[in-house]
C-alpha positions in Angstrom: 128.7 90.2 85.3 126.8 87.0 85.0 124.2 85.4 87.6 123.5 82.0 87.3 119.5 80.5 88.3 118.4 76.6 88.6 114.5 77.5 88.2 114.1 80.5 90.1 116.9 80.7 92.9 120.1 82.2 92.0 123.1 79.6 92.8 126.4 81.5 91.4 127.3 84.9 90.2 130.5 86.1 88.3 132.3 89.5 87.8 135.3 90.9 85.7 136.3 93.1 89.2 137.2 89.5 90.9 137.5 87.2 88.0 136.5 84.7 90.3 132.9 82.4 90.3 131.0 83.0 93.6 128.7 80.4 94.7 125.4 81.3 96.7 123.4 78.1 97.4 124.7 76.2 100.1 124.6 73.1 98.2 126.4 74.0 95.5 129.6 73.2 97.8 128.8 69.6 98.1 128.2 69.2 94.9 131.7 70.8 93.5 133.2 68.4 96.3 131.7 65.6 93.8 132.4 67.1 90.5 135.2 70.0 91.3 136.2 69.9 87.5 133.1 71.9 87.1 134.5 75.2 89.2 137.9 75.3 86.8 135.7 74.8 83.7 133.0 77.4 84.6 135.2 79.7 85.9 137.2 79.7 82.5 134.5 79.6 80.1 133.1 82.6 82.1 136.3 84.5 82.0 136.8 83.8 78.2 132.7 85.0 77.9 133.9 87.8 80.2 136.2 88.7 76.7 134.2 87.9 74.1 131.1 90.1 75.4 133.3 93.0 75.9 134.6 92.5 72.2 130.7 92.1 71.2 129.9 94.9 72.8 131.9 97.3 71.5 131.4 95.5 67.7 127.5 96.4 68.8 128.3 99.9 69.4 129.9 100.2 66.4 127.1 99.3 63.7 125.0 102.3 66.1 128.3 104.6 65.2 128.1 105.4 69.2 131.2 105.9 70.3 130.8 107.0 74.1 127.6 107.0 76.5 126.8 103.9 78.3 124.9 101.3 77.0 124.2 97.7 78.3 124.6 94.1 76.4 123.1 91.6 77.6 122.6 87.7 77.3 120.1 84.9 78.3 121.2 81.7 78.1 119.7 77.9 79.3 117.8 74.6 78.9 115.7 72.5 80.9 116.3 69.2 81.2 113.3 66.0 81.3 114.1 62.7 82.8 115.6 61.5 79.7 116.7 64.4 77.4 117.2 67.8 77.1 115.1 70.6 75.9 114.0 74.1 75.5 117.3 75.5 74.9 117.2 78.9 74.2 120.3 81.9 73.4 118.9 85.8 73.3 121.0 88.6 72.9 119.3 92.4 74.0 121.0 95.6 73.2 120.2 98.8 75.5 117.0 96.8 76.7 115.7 95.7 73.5 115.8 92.4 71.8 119.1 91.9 68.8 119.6 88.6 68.1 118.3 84.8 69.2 119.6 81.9 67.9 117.2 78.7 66.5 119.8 75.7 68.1 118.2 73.4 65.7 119.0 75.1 62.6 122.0 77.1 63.9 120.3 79.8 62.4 120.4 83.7 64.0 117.5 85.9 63.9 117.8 89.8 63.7 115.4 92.2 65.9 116.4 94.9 63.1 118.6 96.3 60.5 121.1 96.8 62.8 121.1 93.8 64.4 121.2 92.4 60.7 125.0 93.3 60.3 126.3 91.0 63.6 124.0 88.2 62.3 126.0 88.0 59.1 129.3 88.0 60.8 128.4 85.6 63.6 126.9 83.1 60.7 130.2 83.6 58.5 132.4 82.7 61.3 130.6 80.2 63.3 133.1 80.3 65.6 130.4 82.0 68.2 127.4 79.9 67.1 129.2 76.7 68.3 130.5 78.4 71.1 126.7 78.8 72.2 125.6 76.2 70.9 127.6 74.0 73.0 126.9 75.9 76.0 123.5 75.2 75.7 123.4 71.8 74.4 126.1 70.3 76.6 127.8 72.1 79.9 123.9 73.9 80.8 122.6 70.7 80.3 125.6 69.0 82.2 125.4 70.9 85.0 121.8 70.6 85.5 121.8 67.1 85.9 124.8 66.7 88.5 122.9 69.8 90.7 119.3 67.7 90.0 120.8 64.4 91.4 122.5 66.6 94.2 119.2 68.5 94.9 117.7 65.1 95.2 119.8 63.8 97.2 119.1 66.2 99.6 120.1 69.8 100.2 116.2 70.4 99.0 114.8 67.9 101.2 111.1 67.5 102.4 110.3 69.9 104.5 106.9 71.5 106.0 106.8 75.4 106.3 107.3 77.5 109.4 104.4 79.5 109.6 103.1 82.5 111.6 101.0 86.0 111.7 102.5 89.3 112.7 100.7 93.0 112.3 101.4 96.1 112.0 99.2 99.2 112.3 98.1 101.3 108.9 95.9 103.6 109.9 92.8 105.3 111.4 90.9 101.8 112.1 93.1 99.5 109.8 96.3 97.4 110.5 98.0 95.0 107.8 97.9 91.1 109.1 100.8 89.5 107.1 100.9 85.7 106.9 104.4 83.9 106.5 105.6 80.6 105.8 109.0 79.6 105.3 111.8 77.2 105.0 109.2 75.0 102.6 109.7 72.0 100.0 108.3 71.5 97.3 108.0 74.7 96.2 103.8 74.1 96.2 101.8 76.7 98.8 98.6 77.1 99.3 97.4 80.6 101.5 94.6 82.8 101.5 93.0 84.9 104.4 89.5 83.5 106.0 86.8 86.2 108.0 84.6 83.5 110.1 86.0 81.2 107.9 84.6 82.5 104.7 87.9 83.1 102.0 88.0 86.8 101.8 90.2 87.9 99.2 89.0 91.8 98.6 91.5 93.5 100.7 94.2 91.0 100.2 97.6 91.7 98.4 101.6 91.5 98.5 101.5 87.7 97.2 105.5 86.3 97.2 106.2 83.3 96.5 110.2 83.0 96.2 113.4 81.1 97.1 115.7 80.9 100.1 119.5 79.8 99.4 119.4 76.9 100.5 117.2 75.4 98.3 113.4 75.8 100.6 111.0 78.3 99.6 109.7 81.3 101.5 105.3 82.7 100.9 104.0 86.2 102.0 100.8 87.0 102.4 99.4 90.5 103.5 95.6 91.4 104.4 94.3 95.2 105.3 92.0 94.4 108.4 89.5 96.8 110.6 90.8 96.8 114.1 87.7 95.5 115.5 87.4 92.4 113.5 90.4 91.1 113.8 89.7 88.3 116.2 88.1 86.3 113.1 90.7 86.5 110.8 92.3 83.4 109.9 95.1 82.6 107.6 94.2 79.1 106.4 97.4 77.0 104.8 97.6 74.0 102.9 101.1 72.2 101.9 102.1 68.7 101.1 103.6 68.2 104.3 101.1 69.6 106.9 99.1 67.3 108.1 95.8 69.0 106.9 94.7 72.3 106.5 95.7 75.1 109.0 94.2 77.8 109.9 96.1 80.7 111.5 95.9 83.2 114.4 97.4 86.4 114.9 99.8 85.9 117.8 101.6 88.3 120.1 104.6 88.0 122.0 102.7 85.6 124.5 102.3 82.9 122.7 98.3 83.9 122.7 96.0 86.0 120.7 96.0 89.2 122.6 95.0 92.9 122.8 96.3 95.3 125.0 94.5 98.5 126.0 96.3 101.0 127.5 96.2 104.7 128.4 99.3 107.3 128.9 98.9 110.7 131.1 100.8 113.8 131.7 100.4 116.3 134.0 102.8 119.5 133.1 103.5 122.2 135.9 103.4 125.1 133.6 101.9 124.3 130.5 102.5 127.1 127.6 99.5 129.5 126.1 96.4 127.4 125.3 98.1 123.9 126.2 96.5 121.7 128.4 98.1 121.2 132.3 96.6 117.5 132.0 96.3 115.0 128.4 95.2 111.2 128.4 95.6 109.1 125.3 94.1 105.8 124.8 95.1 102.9 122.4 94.6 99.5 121.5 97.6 97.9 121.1 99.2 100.7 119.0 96.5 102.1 117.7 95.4 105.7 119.3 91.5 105.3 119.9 90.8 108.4 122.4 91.9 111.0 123.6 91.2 113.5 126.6 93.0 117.3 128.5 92.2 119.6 130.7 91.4 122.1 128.0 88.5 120.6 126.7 87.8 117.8 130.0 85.5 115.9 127.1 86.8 112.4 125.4 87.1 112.4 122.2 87.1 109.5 119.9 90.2 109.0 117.0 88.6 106.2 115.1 84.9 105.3 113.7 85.1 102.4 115.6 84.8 104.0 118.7 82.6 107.0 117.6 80.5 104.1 117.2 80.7 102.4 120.2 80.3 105.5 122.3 76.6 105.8 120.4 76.0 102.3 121.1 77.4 102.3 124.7 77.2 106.2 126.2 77.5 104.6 129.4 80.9 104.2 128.6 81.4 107.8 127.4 80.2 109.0 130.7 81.9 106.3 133.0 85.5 107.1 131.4 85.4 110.6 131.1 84.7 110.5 134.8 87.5 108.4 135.1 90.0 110.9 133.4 88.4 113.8 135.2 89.5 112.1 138.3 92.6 111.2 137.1 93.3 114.8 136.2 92.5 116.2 139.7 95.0 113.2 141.0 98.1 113.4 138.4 98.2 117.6 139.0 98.1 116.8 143.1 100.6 114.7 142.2 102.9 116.9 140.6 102.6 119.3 143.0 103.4 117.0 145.5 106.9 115.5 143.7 107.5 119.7 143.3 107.2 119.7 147.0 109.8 116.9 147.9 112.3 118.6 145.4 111.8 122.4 146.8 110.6 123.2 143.5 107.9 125.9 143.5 108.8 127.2 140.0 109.9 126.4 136.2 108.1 123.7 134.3 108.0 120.0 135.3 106.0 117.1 134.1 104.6 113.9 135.6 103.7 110.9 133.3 102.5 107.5 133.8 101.2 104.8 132.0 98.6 101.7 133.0 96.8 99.3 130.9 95.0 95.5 130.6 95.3 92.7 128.5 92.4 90.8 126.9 91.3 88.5 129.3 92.5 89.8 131.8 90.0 90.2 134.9 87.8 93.3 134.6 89.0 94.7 131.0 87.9 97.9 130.1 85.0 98.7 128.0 86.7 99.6 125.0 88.4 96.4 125.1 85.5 93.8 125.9 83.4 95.5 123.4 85.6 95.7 120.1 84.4 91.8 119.4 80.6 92.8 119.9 81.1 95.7 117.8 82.6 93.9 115.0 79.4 91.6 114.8 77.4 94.8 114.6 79.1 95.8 111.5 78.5 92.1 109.8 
């Protein structure tokens, strides 16, 4: 198998299954529409390669005296190419993972990892029927083709373009979520992102940098932050490319179109609940985080993250308020119940009610636990 890379983005791969070179980048297409003497040559010189490594191979095995197992040969092969000429070429050769042989491409001249590696330098140098195989590779075609797909990138297929940028999240756990910052579709390659608190850079509980390439050519950046739930109204991710006009600074957004929380609160009322299980439970959550939690068992609420077992010392109003709230709602929901039981003739067997309500930040009249998570996080500052 062989995989082919300009820079870092993989543009065509080749295997012994299909004997065939298949090409990944988009661009690549227009470009052997140009210069379609390139796909016969490449694909030959790879299927002769295909040959000789197999032969090498084996010859490799041979100076271990291993006869059977599996083992891997591998080869790294390229050059980089300035305005005017050519340079860095470089040929490597690795055996089971380890570094064999590397060729010098000025002086022709192999070097040997080890002893073993010692007895296929000699041969290679005797014959130097492979050194100007490789040497050629390097020194003409790799530099070749890097020119004709440079004048085709620049024609083009990796045009200017500004990145695509937004903020998802996703819950972690207790009173954490992960914030992840994306950009993509990008060119040049050159991003700059890092994650703001009141517009301070705060880089202590960022991580998961990537940076890579897309196939056509753009680029795509990742970056994730671990954020307490009740600060994350001044998180920013702040961007900077080429082709932004300015600086921006970005907000978590949800499916609105708008920064926005959701509180909400699911019940369930159970006809015949089992031994020691509650008739009646309420659970609370912030978006989807579980923040409370209340049944009939113990009619108290009680608090799933230190962010509310905060709050509730700051705020007991609030405590006392909501757990009337629920004690009402218990009362209700069971009378309910009974009362769908009623409708079907069903005086017997277990059935459950459930319902579900909830509030968006600002919306009229949010509930405590929603209006407060902002003045908490300045408490914590």
């Amino acid at each position: 198998m062989a995989v082919v890379f300009v820079g870092d983005l993989p543009i065509a791969r080749y295997d012994s299954n299909s004997r065939k070179v298949w090409y990944e980048a988009k661009w690549m297409e227009k470009l052997l529409e140009v210069h379609h003497e390139y796909q016969r040559k490449y694909e030959e010189m790879l299927q002769r390669d295909g040959a000789d490594f197999t032969a090498g191979l084996r010859a490799v095995q041979a100076t271990h005296n291993q006869s059977a197992g599996s083992h891997t040969w591998q080869m790294r092969a390229g050059c980089e190419v300035g305005p005017d000429r050519r340079k860095g070429q470089y040929l490597q050769f690795g055996y089971d993972g380890r570094d064999f042989l590397s060729l010098e491409v000025e002086t022709s001249h192999w070097m040997a990892a080890d002893a073993t590696a010692q007895v296929i330098q000699r041969s290679w140098e005797e014959s130097q029927y492979i050194t100007t195989r490789f040497k050629s590779y390097v020194g003409e075609t790799c530099s070749q083709w890097l020119r004709a797909e440079r004048d085709q990138v620049r024609e083009g297929s990796q045009r200017r373009a500004p990145p695509l940028m937004k903020v998802t999240r996703r819950a972690a756990y207790e009173n954490l979520e992960i914030f992840v910052c994306r950009a993509y579709g990008f060119y040049p390659r050159e991003i700059y992102m890092r994650w703001t608190i009141d517009g301070e850079a705060w880089e202590e509980d960022s991580f998961r940098w990537v940076l890579g390439p897309n196939s056509d050519g753009t680029y795509y950046a990742r970056l994730d932050i671990r954020v307490d739930t009740w600060n994350r109204q001044h998180v920013r991710c702040h961007v900077q490319h080429s082709l932004l006009q300015g600086p921006q600074d970005l907000v978590l957004e949800e499916p609105g179109g708008s920064p926005r929380s959701v509180f909400r609160t699911t019940y369930t009322a159970v006809s015949e609940p089992g031994p020691g299980l509650p008739q009646f439970t309420a659970a609370a959550y912030v978006d989807d985080l579980p923040i409370a939690r209340y049944d009939s068992n113990t009619r108290a609420l009680q608090s799933q993250t230190s962010w509310v077992k905060k709050m509730l010392e700051l705020h007991p109003e609030y405590q006392v308020n909501y757990t009337q709230q629920l004690q009402q709602d218990e009362a209700d929901f069971i009378a309910g119940l009974r009362a769908v039981q009623a409708t079907h003739n069903q005086s017997a067997g277990e059935r459950r009610v459930e319902g579900l309500k909830g509030v968006l930040a600002g919306d009229p009249l949010p509930p405590a636990f929603l209006a407060s998570t902002e003045r908490l996080g300045g408490d914590e500052q």
